[in-house]
N, C-alpha and C positions, 0 to 999 in steps of 0.2 A: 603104535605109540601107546605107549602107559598112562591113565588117568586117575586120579584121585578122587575120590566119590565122599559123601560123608559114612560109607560102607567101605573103611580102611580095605584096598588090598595092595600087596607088595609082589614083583615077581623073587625078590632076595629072601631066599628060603632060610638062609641065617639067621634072617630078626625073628625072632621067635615069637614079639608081641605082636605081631600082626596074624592077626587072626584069618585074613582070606587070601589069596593071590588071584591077579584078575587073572581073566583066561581070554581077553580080548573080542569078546561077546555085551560087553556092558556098555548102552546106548547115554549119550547124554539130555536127559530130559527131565523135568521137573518133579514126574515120577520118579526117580533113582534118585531123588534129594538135591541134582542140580539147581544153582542158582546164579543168575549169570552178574557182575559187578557191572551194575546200571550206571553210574558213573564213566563206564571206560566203551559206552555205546559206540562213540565215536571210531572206535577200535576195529569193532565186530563190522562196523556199517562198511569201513574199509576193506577189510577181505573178503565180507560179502559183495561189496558191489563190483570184484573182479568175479567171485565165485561167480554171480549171474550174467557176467559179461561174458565170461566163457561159454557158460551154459546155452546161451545165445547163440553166440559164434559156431559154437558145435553142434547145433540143433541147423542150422542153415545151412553150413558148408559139410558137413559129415553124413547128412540123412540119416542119422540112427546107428553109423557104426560107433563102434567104440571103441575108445582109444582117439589117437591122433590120427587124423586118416592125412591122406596126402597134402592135401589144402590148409592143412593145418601146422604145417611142418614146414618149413619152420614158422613160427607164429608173426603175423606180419604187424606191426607196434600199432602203423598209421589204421589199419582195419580196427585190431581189437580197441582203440580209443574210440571208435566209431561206434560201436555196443556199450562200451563205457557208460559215453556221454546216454544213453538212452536206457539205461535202467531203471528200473523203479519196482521196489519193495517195502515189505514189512520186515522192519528189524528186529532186530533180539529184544528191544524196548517197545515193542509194539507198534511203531512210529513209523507214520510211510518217509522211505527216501529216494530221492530222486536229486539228478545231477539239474542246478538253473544255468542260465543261456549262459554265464562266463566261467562256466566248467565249474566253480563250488558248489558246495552242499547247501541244504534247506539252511535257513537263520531260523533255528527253531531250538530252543532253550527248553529242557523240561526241569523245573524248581523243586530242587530233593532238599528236604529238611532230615537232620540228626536228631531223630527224635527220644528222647528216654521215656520209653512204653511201660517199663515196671522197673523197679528199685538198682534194678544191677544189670538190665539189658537194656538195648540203644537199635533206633531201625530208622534206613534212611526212609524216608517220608514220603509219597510224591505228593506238592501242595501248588503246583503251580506249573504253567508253560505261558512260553514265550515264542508267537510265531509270526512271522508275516506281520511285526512291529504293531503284533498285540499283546499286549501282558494279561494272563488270566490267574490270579492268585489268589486262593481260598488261606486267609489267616486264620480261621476259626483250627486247623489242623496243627498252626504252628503253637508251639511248646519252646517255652526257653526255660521254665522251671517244671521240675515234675509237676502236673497237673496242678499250674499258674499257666495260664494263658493269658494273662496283663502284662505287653510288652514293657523292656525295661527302656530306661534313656539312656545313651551313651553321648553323653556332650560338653564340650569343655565349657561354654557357656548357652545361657538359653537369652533367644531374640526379647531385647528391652520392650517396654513396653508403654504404651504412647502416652508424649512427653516427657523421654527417658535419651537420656545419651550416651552414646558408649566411650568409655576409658580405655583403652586398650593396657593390657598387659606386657609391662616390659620384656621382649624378646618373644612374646609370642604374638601371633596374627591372627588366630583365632581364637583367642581368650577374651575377656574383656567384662568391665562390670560396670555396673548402669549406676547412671545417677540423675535424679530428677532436675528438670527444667522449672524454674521459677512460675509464681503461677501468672507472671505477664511476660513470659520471654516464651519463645516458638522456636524450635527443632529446623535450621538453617543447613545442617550436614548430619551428620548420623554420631558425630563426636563433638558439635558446638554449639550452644544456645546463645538464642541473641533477644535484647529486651523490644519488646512493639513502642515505637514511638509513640508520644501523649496523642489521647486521642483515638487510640485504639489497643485492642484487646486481640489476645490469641481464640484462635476457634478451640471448637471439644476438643482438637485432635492435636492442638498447639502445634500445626502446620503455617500457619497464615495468619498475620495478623487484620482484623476487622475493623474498620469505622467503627466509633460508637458514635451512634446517630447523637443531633444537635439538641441541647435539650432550652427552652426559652420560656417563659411563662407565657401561657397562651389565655386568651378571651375565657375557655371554656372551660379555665382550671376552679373549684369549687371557691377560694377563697375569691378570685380574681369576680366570678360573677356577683359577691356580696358587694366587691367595693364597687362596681360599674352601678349595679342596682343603688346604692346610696348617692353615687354619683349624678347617676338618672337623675333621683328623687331631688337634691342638691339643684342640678339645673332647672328641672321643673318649677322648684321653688323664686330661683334666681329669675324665668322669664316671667314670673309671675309678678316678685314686686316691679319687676321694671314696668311690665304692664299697669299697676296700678298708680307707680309713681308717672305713669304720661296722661293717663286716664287722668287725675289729678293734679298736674303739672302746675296751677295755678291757683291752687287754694293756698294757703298761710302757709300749713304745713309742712305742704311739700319744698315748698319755697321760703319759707325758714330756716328749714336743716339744708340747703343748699345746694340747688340740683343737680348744678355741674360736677361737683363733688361727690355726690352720690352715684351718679352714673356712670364716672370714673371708677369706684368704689362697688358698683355693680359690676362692671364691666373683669374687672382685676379677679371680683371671687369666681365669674363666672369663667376664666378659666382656668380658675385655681379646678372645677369641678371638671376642665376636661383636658388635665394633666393627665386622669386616669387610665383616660383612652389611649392616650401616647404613650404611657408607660408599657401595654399590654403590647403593643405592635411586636412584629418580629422584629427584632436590631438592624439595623443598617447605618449606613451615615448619614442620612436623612434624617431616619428617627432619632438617633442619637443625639444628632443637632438640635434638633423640634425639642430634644426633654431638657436636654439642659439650657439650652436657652428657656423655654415655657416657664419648667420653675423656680428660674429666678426672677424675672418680670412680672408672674402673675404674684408674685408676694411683692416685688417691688413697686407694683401698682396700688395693693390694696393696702399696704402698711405706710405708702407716700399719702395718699387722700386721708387714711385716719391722721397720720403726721400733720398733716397741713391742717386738719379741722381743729387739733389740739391745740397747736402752735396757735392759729388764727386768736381761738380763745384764751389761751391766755397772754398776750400779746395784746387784745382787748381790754383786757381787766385791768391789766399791769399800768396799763396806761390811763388807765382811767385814776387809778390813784393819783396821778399826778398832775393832767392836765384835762381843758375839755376837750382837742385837739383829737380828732381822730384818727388811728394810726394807719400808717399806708402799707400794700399791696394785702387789702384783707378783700377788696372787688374781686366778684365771681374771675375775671380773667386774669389779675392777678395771681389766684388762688390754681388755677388749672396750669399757668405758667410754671411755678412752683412745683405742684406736682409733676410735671412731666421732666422736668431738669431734674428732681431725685429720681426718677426711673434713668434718665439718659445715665444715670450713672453708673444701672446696674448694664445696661446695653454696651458700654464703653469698658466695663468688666470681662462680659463674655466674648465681646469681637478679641482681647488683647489674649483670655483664653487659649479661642478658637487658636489664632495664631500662632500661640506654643504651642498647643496640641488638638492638634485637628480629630471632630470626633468623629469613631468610626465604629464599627463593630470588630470582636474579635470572639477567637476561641476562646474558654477560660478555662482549665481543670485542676478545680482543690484539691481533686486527688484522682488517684491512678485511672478510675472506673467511672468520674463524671466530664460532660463533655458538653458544658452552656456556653450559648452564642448570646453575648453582653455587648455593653459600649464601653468601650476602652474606659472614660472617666468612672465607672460603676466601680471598680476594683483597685481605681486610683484611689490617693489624699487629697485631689486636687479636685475631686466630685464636690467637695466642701464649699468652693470657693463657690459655687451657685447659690448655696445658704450666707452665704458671710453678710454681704450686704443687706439681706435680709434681714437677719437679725441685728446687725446695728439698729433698724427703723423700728425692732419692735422693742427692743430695749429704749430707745427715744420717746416713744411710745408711750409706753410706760410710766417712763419717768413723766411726761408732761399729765397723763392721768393721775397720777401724784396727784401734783402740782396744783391740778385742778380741779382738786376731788369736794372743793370746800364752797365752787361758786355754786351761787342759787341753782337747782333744777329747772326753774324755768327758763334759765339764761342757755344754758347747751346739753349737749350730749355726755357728759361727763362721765357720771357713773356708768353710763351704758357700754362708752370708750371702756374704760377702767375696769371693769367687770369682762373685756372682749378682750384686754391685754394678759390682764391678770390670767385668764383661761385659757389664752392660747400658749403664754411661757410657761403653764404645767407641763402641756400637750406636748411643745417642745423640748422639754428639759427629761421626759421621758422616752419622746422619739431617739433622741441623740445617744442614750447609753446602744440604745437598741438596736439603732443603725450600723452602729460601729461590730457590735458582737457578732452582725450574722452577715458579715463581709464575705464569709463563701458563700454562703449561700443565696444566691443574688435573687429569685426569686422570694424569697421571704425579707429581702432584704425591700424589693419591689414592693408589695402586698403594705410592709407596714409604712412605707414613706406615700402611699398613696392614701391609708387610713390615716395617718395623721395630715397630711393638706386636706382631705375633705373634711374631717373633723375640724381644722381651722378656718375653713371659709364656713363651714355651716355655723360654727358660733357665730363668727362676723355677723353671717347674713340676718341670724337669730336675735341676737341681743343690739344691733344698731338702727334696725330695720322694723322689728314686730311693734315696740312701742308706736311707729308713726304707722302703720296700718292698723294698729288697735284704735286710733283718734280717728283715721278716713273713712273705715270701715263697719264697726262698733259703735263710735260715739261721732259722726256728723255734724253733731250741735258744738261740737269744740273747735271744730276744724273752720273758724270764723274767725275775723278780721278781734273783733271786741272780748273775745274769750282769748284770744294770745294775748291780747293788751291788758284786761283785768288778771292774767298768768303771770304777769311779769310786775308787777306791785309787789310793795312792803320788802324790801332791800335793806337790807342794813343799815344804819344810814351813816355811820363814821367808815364804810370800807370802800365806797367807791363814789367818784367825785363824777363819772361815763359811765357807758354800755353802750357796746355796739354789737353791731354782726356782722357779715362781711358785704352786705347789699342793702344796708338800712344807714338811716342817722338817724340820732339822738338830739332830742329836745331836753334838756333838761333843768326843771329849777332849783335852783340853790339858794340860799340863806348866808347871807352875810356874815362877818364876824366869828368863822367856824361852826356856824349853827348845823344842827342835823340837816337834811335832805329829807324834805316833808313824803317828796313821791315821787314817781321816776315815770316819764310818762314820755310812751315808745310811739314814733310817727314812722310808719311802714310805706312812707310814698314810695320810696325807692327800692325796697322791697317786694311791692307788689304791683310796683311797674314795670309794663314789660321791656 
């Protein structure tokens, strides 16, 4: 048989460009420029592994003759598959082969790359094998541009990327282009975003949506401890005049300005000062209840007893113009009667309230990313309806400090009322824009309704109160029976014909024929009886 070498020879003596003719002495090996097509291994491994199955066969049964000797003739299939199955060599690829137990060959892959080694020649490569369901692949060897070894991409589209959704391309299945997810919607399928219900947000990965935790003004928030600390300072002041007004219970005084009324009037600011406590609780229906109920009573408390002290006085005077007749329910229990019927009103308010709308706590969120736990009425218009009656009494108020802004100083509390009205409808009239503006914001909405009630009971307690502990406490020598009595001389004498209080009677002489009112001279039996 004739072989081709890269040492052209031909036996066709005709072709004249062939320079050699084998002479059938030429071996094939690497020396003589052989090179075998590593590719078609598979080939070689084939005719070899009969070549050695033979060789086998004939090395057992022949002893060294050569040729076919008798045993071998004719060739028996079932025997020579017998040596088949049991060969094992080195290929042309260097590579051991050997038959596995169900008659196939190795699973063994060797990774040839085409590689281009210089401008205009190409060699396949060996960069890798694959055996016994190992892959071993050196890429540093592979080349897909001359000397670029940065693999390229080949892909119709590249994987989205997170919170990104795929669009698929019409008619194709592996195409597709991304589009981004909202930044509150989270990745439900690989091609659908869906929005997270209020309340919660998507994670980094916009997989899942999260709770956003409950957010409530707490005890420990920086504004919240100023107003507690005023509040404190507020009560502390509150238990104190009470203390002084029991300590003193039965000097002029205290028993002048009218106990029961006072300590109503104590009682209402003191807790106006511990609304504040209530207001900071975590929300429940409990709490909820407790605030809206609290502060309308404690203003309905404290603005009925100044109402009743107004009205009393002037109701006194008014009548005094006309008759000496002194006017009825101005007695201490008359007066506490009085007050407690204008509070039952605002009580008979909140229960018809309650009933439409029961308080409770809720979620609240102003917007996508907030997520406060409130009382339903905090976010309602109907929060309002705890102030309404309220301010009717201080508007009442008001007007009777007007009213009675002209009788003697010695005779009431007047200008001190009038001076406590006028101060707190600033207080008010600035609260109100400001309540209304920060409706989301329910903590600041919190903070400033709890500084304006304690700024209104601390005025009360300031301007109704201090003057009569500056007389029990300061000056001693006033707080007697004959210094209120020489207090209350030189009256006008065409303005008033009486004078009373609501625990005393009036002596009074008078002058015939519309004559002046020489003196007005006050007898405190009743008043400083117990």
């Amino acid at each position: 048989m004739s072989l081709l070498f890269s040492i052209a020879c031909q036996t066709n003596k005709e072709q004249l460009h062939i320079h050699r003719e084998c002479n059938g002495t030429e071996k094939m090996s690497y020396e003589n420029g052989y090179e075998a097509e590593k590719q078609l291994q598979f080939v070689s491994d084939a005719v070899l592994a009969f070549g050695y199955a033979f060789k086998q066969m004939h090395q057992e049964l022949c002893h060294g003759v050569a040729g076919l000797c008798q045993r071998m003739s004719p060739i028996d299939g079932t025997l020579l598959l017998k040596y088949l199955k049991n060969v094992q060599f080195k290929g042309l690829s260097n590579d051991e082969f050997r038959f596995v137990n169900n008659g196939d060959g190795p699973v063994r892959y060797n990774l040839l790359h085409f590689k281009q080694v210089t401008l205009n020649s190409y060699q396949w490569i060996h960069v890798g094998t694959y055996e016994d369901g190992k892959l071993n692949l050196d890429l540093r060897k592979v080349q897909f541009r001359f000397n670029d070894t940065e693999i390229p991409t080949s892909v119709c589209s590249f994987p989205c990327q997170k919170g990104q959704a795929k669009k698929y391309i019409e008619g194709e299945n592996c195409c597709w282009h991304c589009f981004n997810c909202t930044k509150y919607q989270i990745l439900i399928t690989e091609t659908e975003c869906s929005d997270c219900p209020d309340g919660f947000l998507p994670d980094a990965f916009q997989k899942i949506c999260i709770a956003i935790p409950e957010e409530y003004i707490k005890p420990n928030n920086a504004m919240a401890v100023c107003t507690i600390v005023l509040s404190s300072v507020g009560i502390l002041m509150t238990i104190y005049v009470v203390f002084i007004f029991l300590k003193y219970r039965d000097t002029p005084v205290v028993r002048a300005s009218g106990r029961e009324l006072c300590m109503v009037l104590l009682a209402g600011i003191l807790m106006c000062f511990g609304i504040t406590f209530i207001l900071f609780l975590k929300p429940s229906s409990l709490v909820c209840g407790l605030q809206q109920t609290s502060i309308g009573v404690s203003f309905s408390i404290v603005y009925s007893a100044i109402m009743t002290k107004t009205n009393r006085i002037s109701r006194i005077f008014n009548a005094g113009k006309k008759t000496t007749k002194r006017p009825s329910f101005i007695s201490p229990k008359s007066q506490i009667i009085i007050c407690c019927g204008l509070v039952l009103i605002q009580l008979i308010i909140t229960l018809l309230w309650f009933a439409f709308s029961p308080p409770k706590a809720i979620n609240y969120y102003p917007n996508r990313e907030d997520n406060q736990l409130v009382c339903a009425a905090n976010i309602s218009p109907t929060y309002f309806i705890a102030f309404c009656y309220p301010i009717i009494l201080i508007v009442i108020c008001t007007v009777y400090a007007v009213l009675t802004r002209k009788i003697p100083e010695a005779f009431n509390e007047s200008k001190y009322i009038g001076f406590t009205m006028y101060t707190t409808c600033v207080i008010w009239l600035a609260f109100i824009p400001i309540y209304f503006t920060t409706k989301t914001n329910i903590s600041l909405n919190l903070l400033t309704m709890s500084i304006a009630i304690n700024l209104s009971a601390i005025i009360t307690l300031i301007c109704l109160f201090t003057p009569k502990l500056y007389i029990i406490l300061l000056h001693p020598e006033k707080n007697i029976r004959q210094s209120m009595m020489s207090h209350k001389q030189g009256i006008s004498k065409n303005n008033f014909s009486t004078l009373g209080t609501s625990s005393s009677k009036v002596e009074i002489e008078t002058q015939s024929n519309g004559e002046f009112f020489n003196h007005f001279h006050f007898t405190f039996t009743e008043l400083l009886k117990k």
